[in-house]
Each structure stands twice: as structure tokens, then as C-alpha cells.
Phi, psi and omega in degrees: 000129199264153213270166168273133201280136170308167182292323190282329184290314173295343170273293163341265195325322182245024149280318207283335212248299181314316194254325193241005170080031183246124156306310214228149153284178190222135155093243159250020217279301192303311164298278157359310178287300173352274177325305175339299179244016153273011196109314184302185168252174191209136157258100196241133180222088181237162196305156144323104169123003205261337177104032184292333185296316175321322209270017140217004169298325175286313185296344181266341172238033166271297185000256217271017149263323167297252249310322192294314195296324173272317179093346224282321194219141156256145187004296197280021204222351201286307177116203192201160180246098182260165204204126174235125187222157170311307199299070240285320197272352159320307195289319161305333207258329178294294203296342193279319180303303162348265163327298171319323176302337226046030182258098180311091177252170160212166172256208178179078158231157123030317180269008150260160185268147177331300165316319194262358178263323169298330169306296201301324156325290192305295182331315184297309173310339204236006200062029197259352180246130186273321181223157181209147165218141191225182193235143187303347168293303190322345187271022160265354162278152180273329174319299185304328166297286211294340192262325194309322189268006166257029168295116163350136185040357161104173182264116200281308206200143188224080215262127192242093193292166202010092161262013149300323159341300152335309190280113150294009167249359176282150217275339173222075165306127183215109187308344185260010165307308168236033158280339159335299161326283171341299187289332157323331164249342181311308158315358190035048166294120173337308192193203183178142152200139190243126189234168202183131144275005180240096193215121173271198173328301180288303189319285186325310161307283203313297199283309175324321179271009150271327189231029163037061153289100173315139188307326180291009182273345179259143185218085142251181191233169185310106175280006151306112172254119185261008171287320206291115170256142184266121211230142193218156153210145180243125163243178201223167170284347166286358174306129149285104182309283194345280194300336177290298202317314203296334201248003155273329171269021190239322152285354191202114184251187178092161199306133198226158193198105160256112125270161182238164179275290180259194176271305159292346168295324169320300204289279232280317176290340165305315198280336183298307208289009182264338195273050166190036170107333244209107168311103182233159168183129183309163207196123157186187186296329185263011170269156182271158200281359179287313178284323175278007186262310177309308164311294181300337191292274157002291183294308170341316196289320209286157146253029206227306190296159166222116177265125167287095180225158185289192179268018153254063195214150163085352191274130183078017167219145206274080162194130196259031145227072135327097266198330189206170226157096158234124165260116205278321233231148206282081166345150171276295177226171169328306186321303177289320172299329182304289158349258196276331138339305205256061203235331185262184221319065147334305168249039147100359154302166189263144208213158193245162157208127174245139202228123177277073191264158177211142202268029167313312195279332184283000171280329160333282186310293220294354203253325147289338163306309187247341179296336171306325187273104163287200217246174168289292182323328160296302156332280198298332199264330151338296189244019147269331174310320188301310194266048171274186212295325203296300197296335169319301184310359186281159188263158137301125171124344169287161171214163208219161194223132159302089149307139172261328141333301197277311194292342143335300189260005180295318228232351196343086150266138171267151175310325179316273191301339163305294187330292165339312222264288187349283180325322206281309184282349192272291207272347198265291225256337188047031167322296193204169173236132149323121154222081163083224199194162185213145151271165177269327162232119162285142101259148180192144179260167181296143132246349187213083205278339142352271166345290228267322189275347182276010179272124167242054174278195177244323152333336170270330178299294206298308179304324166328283186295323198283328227201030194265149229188128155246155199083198217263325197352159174258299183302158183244098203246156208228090199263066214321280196297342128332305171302312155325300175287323198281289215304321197087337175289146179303132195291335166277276145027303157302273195331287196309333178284274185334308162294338188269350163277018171277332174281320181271029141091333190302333180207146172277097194265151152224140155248159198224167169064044192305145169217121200274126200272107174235155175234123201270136184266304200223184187286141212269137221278133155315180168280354158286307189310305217303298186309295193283352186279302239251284176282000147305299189301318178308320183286335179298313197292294183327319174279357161221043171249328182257332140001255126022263141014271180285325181307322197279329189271002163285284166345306221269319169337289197288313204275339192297335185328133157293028229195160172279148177286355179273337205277328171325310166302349189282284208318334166301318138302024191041063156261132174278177185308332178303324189280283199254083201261350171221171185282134180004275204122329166209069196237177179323319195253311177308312194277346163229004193024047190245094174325157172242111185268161174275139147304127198287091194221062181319192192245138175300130186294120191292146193302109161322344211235008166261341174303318146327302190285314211276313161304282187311325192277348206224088149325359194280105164231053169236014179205084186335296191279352162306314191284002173291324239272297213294313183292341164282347212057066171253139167253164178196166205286331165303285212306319152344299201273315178300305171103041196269354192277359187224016158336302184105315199280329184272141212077015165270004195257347207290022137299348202250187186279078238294340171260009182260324155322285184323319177286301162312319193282348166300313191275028173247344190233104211277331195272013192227335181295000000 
């Protein structure tokens, strides 16, 4: 006899049938909500494309039907459903489908205008919003924290889009994933729910144990598409790719999504399948955004195009007859792969996916791979820079301001891994807290100079006054904190003037110089401490430099498999034989029981007399692993600063094993060894 459905499950049915035109739930969707809006927290891990957005899109506008239904809260008191997600035009695209419902979302991200984060601020304040979504950098402002955690009735449900992120064993690990924790409780947030298409056994334990979720709180499902066929190939270097792709997308048509590795690999394989027929056009991160909002739109429309892309194409967009998934270029691990496979046939048709390996794509990987991990000398020139002497005299509770740009190329460091190191010392070492970021310089030309003499606030007067100015200059330069110390006015206070006569059109702002905002917890570490703080991070750094490692060679594993490949995949996911018991049927191996070999192409032993050349060009013997960098081709903000990228020597070894570099070049640097 089938049980009776609860109240809460039944408000669930009809917000879903009322608000959003949907009859039935999918999957675990239904459950997942329930648990939500009995209170509880949710781990939810369903494939792409599966409906993750519901399991808090429903629950923010039950709220405020349980509330109604109960008398229990009024309106403006109901509380807001907040969302943190990376993605920005994910959050547009959502918040925009939103608003057609009439169901009151907003974002508070990078891509609004002043007039629309003050609105959205009032809204927040007044109750008026059922979901507002931000992106997980916003909680390093403290401003921005502080209006989240005063919202009238509070944060109801607190939902954390890709939360693999969370997790140090996840393939995209992001340190500012947990402060997400931090702020859920710092914040008294209500319930949490957390989701991913990608999670394995241990991931899911991590997030569960961040957002401290009991095991009946995760609900996932079968990552088995039984539309998908997994399809494999092997080539050599001597393969002509091109021509296998070209006579694979000549049988098997309809809208395509290639990946590459890099961005220019985009530009070029776009441009060969065009010179040969075939509606194509590149997709990545450095195109501006006008041209990638166009591209992806297209491809929506389309039943034809094949878009060539990095792996920032496909996360959020909504069309579900995707036809082909070629990974031309070497995935970093399952996860990803997983991933973005299930980017194809959304609507349960049958859809392909191929995957090329070649050991061509591993001088590529290893170069993402091993380019993150500085050097100990970096690490150390770091965090003497962080603890200098002038920053010692700082209290707890002063905060000191960052380029984050410049201590790059001082340190050579990439701004990426600094941010990571930042993080480490914030939640790991309790050093210091983000707190948001400022610029170092304004300048704006006039446009409407009315405006600007009929203001008589006083941040206008002082601005004026400050920057009062002669001659043709087109620019105006603004010398805040110089302003800031002669005047006595607060230095936010000056920003705010100054922007809103950038909004209301009175002046053409430029701001310049980001600079990241730290607050101090406690007194900044001796020069002993430094040194063991200097072999912590190396070693963290080591652990996700071999991560990194086994994720790719877990990949190359599975398809190299004697086994299917779907089932494999489950079972990598901790699915057991019950989700699968017998094999695909129609994946690579099923259909030939024909191993897929890597091809036998080691990485070459390095030359001595290149070894030489690389020494003769570069005079540096305080680092090993930079003269690794330079003979493999990694770049960095040194070799950059050297002038080592037009040399002859860099990339010339980028055959060999990149860490087999790091050891010759040891016995060159005497003082590190």
C-alpha cells in the first residue's frame, strides 16, 4: 500500500504544477524537497541536466506559503533563498525564466549596474524576494556579509551550486568553497542544500561534513545515460586527428560541442572544420562577451552548428539535442569528463560521445598540471612579503591592502594560486579574513559638469576641491586616500560619491589597481614560523599537484579498460552492481571487445647538451623548478619578467617528464638542494 503523501510534499506538488507548469517530479527531486522544507539539509548529486535547480527553486516559494498557511511569519519577514553559484550567466539566465513566473529573483554579482544592487538591497531588506543569487567571492566582502546575514527573517535555505568545489579531493577544488561553510553558520542559515553533477563516494562525505549533513540527507542518483554511447579512439603522433574528426562528423551530425584544452586550439580547429564545410565557430573565455553571448545563442537555435571549446562553453545552457561530445584533448579527470558528456542527448535520444586520446594532449595536461605549483622560494619570498616588517607593527583588527597583480610577478606566483594560498592562510593558518577589495586609482572625465558643481554634499565639495585641475588633460585623477587622511571623510564614503556621479551619467569613471582587502585575526608569524608555514603549503601544493596526477591517470585507466565504459563509470561513483548489472551494449568495448591502447610514446630522457643551452640562456640558480618551467614551456610571471618566452630555449625539452626536469636541474642549483 502506497504511504500517504505529507503536507509538505503535497505543497511541493503544487507549487511545481502552480508556479513552474510541471505534473510530476524527477528522479529524487521530490524527496530532496520534502527533507528541505521539513527543515532538514540535502546533498543532491544528479547528472546534468537532471533538474538540480528545482530542489531550491521550489522550497523558496513554498516559504512563503507554509508561512502564509501557518500565520506563523508576515510577508516582509518571510526570509529569501539564497544561491551561490560561479556561474554569472547561469544566474541571469535563471533569474530571468524566474521573473517570467513572477517568482521574485535577483542577482547581486559583477554585472549590475549600481541602480540595480541598490534596488535589489531595498528589495532584500523589505521582503520582497523569494531567491537573490551571488557568487562565492562575494562573501569576502565583509559589507556584503553583513547585509546577507541582516535580511528580515533570515537565510530560509541556502543552496551551494556545484559543491564539488568544496571538497580537496574534487577535480575543481576552490578554497573560497569554504567559507561557504563558515558563513552558514556564522549567518544562522536555516537548512542548506547542496548540489553537483559530479561527486564521488569521498566527495560527497566532504560536503556532507562541511555543512555537517546526516547520510540520509544525500540524494543521489545513477549517473547511467542509457541514450549515451561511449565511443573511444587512440592515435599516435603521427595521426592525422583532423582528418579522423572530419570523416566522424560527416556520419554522425547535428549539433556538436569539441573539446580543447586551450583557447587557441579553439581559433584553429574552428577555423580547419570550416575550411571544410562544416558550420563551425570557437567558444572560450578571452572572447568578449558580446561574441560568446552570440555564439552560444546560435548554437541554441541551431540544429547543425559544432562549436569548438574550452571547458568554459556548456555549463547552464539549456538544449537538449546536443548530438555529439568530443573530447578532441585530454580531459583532467573522470569527474570532468562525466561532466560535460552529460551535456548530450538531454532529451533522451540517442547521442554520441567520443573521446580521443593521444599522448600528443599530455605535454598540454602536464602543463596545467605541474604550472600551479610554485617553488618553495616562491612560497618563502611570499610570506616574507605578507609578514614584512612595516606589516608586523599592524593589531589585530587593522587590515593592510594587496595587489594581488604585482606580488604575482614579484613571486612568481599566477594570481590563481596565490588567491588558493590566500585562502589557506585565512581558514587553515587563521592569519587574517578577506575583507572584499578596493581600487587604487580613479580617474573620470566630465560629462555633465552641472551635475557635478550643483552637488553640495560634502564628499563633493572635498572632490572638487581635491582634484581641482588645469589645462586640456582629458582625465581627472582622484587621490582617494590621500583625500581620505587631509579630509577625515570616510574613504567608502568618497567611492560612493564618486560612483553614483558615474551612474547618473555626470562623469566617465575608470578605476584601476584592484587591490584585495585583508583583516587581521591575530600578529603575523616570525621568521621561524614562516619556514614551517613555507613547508606546509609545499607540501598541500604536492597533494594536489599528484591529485591532479592520479585524476588523469584514472581517466586514461578507464577507457584503456578491458570493461565498459558506462559501467565503469558508475562504479567510479560508487554505484554498485544493482544501478548496473550488465554492460552497456553499446559503448566502444561493448561493441568490439577490443582494448583502446594508449599508444607507447615515454617521455624522452633530457639531453645534456640541451640542458646546456637552457643553463647558457638563463643564469637563475635559485630555483629549480623555474629552469624546469622554462625547458618545458610553463609560463610564468618570472620567465615573462626575464625575457626567456623568445630565447630558443623555452619549450625546448617538452618532451621529457617534467619532473624528471625538476631533478636535473637540482644538480645545477646547489644552494636548494
Amino acid at each position: 500500500m502506497k504511504a500517504e503523501a505529507s503536507p509538505t510534499t503535497l505543497l511541493a506538488r503544487r507549487v511545481l504544477k502552480e508556479r513552474f507548469g510541471l505534473k510530476d517530479f524527477r528522479l529524487k527531486q521530490e524527496l530532496a524537497i520534502t527533507r528541505l522544507l521539513d527543515g532538514g539539509s540535502s546533498v543532491v548529486v544528479f547528472p546534468t541536466g537532471a533538474g538540480k535547480s528545482l530542489c531550491y527553486q521550489v522550497p523558496a516559494v513554498a516559504f512563503k506559503e507554509m508561512d502564509k498557511d501557518s500565520g506563523s511569519r508576515v510577508p516582509e519577514h518571510s526570509g529569501v533563498t539564497l544561491v551561490i553559484s560561479p556561474l554569472i550567466a547561469l544566474m541571469k539566465d535563471q533569474v530571468d525564466a524566474l521573473l517570467r513566473r513572477n517568482i521574485k529573483a535577483a542577482v547581486l554579482n559583477s554585472s549590475i549596474s549600481r541602480d540595480q544592487y541598490l534596488m535589489t538591497q531595498d528589495d532584500l531588506r523589505n521582503g520582497r524576494l523569494d531567491i537573490v543569487y551571488c557568487a562565492p567571492e562575494r562573501l569576502n566582502s565583509e559589507g556584503a556579509m553583513e547585509s546577507l546575514k541582516a535580511i528580515p527573517g533570515g537565510i530560509r535555505l541556502l543552496a551551494v551550486d556545484e559543491a564539488h568545489c568544496i571538497s580537496e579531493w574534487g577535480h575543481s577544488f576552490r578554497p573560497d568553497y569554504l567559507k561557504i561553510a563558515r558563513f552558514a553558520k556564522e549567518a544562522n542559515v536555516e537548512r542548506v542544500v547542496c548540489l553537483t553533477a559530479t561527486a564521488t563516494p569521498k566527495v560527497a562525505q566532504d560536503i556532507c561534513n562541511a555543512f555537517d549533513i546526516p547520510p540520509e540527507g544525500l540524494f543521489a542518483t545513477t549517473v547511467y545515460r542509457p541514450n549515451l554511447r561511449l565511443l573511444a579512439q587512440s592515435s599516435t603522433r603521427e595521426t592525422n586527428d583532423l582528418a579522423k574528426l572530419t570523416a566522424y562528423l560527416r556520419k554522425n551530425p547535428g549539433p556538436t560541442i569539441i573539446y580543447v584544452t586551450v583557447q587557441k586550439q579553439t581559433e584553429k580547429l574552428a577555423k580547419d572544420l570550416a575550411g571544410q564545410g562544416f558550420p563551425t565557430k570557437p567558444y572560450h573565455a578571452g572572447m568578449n562577451t558580446p561574441l560568446r553571448t552570440q555564439t552560444q545563442e546560435q548554437f541554441i537555435a541551431s540544429n547543425d552548428m559544432i562549436v569548438v571549446a574550452t571547458i568554459a562553453f556548456g555549463m547552464g545552457i539549456d538544449k537538449s539535442n546536443v548530438r555529439n561530445i568530443i573530447h578532441y584533448d585530454i580531459p583532467s579527470s573522470i569527474e570532468s569528463y562525466s561532466q560535460q558528456i552529460g551535456r548530450a542527448g538531454r532529451d533522451g535520444l540517442p547521442s554520441a560521445c567520443l573521446f580521443n586520446l593521444s599522448t600528443k594532449d599530455f605535454h598540454m595536461r602536464n602543463i596545467f598540471t605541474y604550472g600551479d605549483r610554485p617553488s618553495k622560494r616562491s612560497l618563502r619570498l611570499l610570506l616574507r612579503d605578507i609578514c614584512s616588517q612595516q606589516r608586523k607593527r599592524l593589531q589585530p583588527g587593522d587590515t593592510f591592502s594587496v595587489s594581488l597583480y604585482q606580488q604575482s610577478k614579484e613571486v612568481d606566483i599566477t594570481q590563481t594560486t596565490l588567491g588558493i594560498i590566500y585562502a589557506q592562510l585565512e581558514l587553515h593558518f587563521h592569519l587574517f579574513r578577506s575583507a572584499g577589495s578596493q581600487y587604487s586609482s580613479y580617474k573620470y572625465t566630465t560629462k555633465d559638469a552641472n551635475a557635478i558643481l550643483n552637488d553640495s554634499s560634502i564628499e563633493a565639495r572635498a572632490i572638487v576641491k581635491a582634484t581641482a585641475k588645469s589645462g586640456s588633460a582629458k582625465w581627472t585623477h582622484v587621490a582617494l586616500d590621500d583625500l581620505a587622511l587631509s579630509s577625515g571623510l570616510d574613504r567608502k564614503k568618497l567611492v560612493r560619491k564618486i560612483d553614483d556621479w558615474n551612474d547618473r551619467g555626470a562623469i566617465e569613471l575608470k578605476r584601476e589597481g584592484v587591490q584585495s582587502m585583508y583583516r587581521l585575526e591575530r600578529p603575523l608569524p616570525s621568521t621561524e614560523d614562516i619556514d614551517g608555514m613555507v613547508r606546509h603549503l609545499d607540501e598541500e601544493m604536492e597533494d594536489k599537484e599528484l591529485q591532479a596526477i592520479q585524476r588523469t591517470q584514472a581517466l586514461i585507466t578507464l577507457i584503456t579498460d578491458k570493461k565498459c565504459f558506462a559501467k565503469a563509470l558508475a562504479e567510479y561513483f560508487g554505484e554498485g552492481a544493482d544501478v548496473m548489472r550488465e554492460e552497456c551494449g553499446h559503448c566502444t568495448w561493448c561493441e568490439t571487445h577490443e582494448q583502446i591502447v594508449l599508444p607507447d610514446e615515454p617521455p624522452q630522457t633530457p639531453d645534456p647538451e640541451k640542458v646546456k643551452k637552457v643553463l647558457a640562456a638563463c643564469k637563475i640558480r635559485d630555483d629549480p623548478r623555474f629552469l624546469a618551467k622554462v625547458a618545458f614551456g610553463i609560463k610564468s610571471p618570472r620567465i615573462a619578467a626575464e625575457g626567456l618566452y623568445k630565447s630558443g630555449v623555452f619549450e625546448s625539452m617538452n618532451v621529457c617528464d617534467f619532473m624528471e626536469l625538476v631533478k636535473v636541474f637540482t644538480q645545477h642549483c646547489p644552494d636548494t638542494r
